[in-house]
C-alpha positions in Angstrom: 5.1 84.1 -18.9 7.6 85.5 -21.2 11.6 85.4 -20.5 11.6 88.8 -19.2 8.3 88.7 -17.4 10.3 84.8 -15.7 13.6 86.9 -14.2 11.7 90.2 -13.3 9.4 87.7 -11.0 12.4 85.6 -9.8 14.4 87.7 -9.1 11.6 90.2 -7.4 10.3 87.6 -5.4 12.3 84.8 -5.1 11.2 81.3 -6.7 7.8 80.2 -6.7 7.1 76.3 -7.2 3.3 76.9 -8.2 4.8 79.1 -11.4 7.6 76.7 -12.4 5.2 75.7 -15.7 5.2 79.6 -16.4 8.8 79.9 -15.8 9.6 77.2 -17.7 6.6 75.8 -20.5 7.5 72.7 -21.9 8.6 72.7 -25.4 8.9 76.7 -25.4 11.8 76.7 -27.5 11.2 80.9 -27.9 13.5 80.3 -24.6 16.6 80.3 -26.5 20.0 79.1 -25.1 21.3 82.2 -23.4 18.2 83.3 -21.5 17.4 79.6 -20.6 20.8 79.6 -18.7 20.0 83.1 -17.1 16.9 82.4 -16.5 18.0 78.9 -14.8 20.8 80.8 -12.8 18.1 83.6 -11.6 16.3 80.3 -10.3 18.6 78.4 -8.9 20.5 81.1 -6.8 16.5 82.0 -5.5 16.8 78.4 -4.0 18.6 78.5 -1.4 18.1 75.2 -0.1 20.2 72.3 -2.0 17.5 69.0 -2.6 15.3 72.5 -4.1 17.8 73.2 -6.7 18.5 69.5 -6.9 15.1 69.1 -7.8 14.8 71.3 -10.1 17.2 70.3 -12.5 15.4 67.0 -12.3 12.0 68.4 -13.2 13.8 70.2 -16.2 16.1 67.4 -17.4 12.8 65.5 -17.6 10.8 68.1 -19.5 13.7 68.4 -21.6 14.2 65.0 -22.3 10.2 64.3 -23.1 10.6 67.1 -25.7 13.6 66.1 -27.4 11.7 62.9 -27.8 8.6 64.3 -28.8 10.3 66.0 -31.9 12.4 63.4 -32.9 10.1 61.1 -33.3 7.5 63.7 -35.0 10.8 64.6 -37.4 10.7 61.0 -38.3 6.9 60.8 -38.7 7.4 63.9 -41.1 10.2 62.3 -43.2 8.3 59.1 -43.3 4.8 61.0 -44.8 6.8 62.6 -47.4 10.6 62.0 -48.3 10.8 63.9 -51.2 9.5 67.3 -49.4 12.8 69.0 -47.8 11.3 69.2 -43.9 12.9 72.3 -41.9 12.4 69.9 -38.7 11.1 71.1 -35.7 13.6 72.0 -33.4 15.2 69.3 -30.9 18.4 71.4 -30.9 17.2 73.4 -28.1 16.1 70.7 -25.8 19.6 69.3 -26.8 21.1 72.0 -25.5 18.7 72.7 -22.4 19.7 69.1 -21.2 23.9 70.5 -21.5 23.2 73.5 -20.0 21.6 71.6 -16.7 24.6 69.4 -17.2 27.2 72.1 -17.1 25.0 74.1 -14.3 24.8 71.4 -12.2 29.2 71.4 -11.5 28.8 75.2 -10.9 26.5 74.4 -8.0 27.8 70.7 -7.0 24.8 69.2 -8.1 24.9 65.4 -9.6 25.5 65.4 -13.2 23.1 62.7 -14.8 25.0 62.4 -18.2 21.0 62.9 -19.6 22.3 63.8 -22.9 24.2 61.0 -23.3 21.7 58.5 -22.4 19.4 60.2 -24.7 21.8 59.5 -28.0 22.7 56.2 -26.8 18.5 55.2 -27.3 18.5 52.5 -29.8 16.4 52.9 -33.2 13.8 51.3 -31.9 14.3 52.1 -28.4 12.1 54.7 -26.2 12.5 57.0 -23.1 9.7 55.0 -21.7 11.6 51.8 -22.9 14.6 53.3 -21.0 12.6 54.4 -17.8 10.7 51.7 -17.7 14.2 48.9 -17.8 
């Protein structure tokens, strides 16, 4: 579902858990900064019940997170193949800044902050989420 299509349906008929993978795709970074934040807002104001919007910030810090690893490490693999070649990257900026814009959503609506963006660059070299997760 496109950006558009995601509000029109929210905010028509209210949230709907079985489309939250149309709402939001993982890794759809065509969801740029601005209308990921309205489009999180649209959502979280159709949950009207607190653990809800609770949750969903936690289902989208997660996705978040998984895809800002996922293109780190494929930036890596990509500089590793080839050096030489100038990479453009793919673009872990906008997971970087999906996990903020939970974080500064989150005081709006007195939800707990996780500080998942700082765990995230605190990840040693070597270091995984699933190293973190896992303890």
């Amino acid at each position: 579902m496109k950006y558009e299509d995601s509000m029109h349906a929210i905010q028509a008929k209210g949230f709907n858990w079985a489309l939250f993978r149309e709402y939001f795709p993982f890794g759809d970074i065509s969801l740029r900064e601005g209308n990921y934040q309205k489009l999180l807002t649209a959502a979280l104001e159709a949950l009207p019940q607190h653990d809800d919007r609770i949750q969903l910030i936690a289902l989208l810090d997660a996705q978040a997170a998984v895809f800002l690893e996922q293109v780190f490490v494929q930036n890596e693999a990509l500089e590793k193949l080839d050096p030489n070649r100038e990479h453009d990257g793919l673009n872990a900026h906008f997971a970087s800044a999906w996990i903020q814009i939970n974080s500064n959503v989150c005081n709006h609506y007195g939800l707990p902050r996780r500080q998942l963006r700082s765990v995230m660059l605190e990840l040693g070299k070597n270091e995984t989420l699933a190293d973190k997760i896992c303890g």
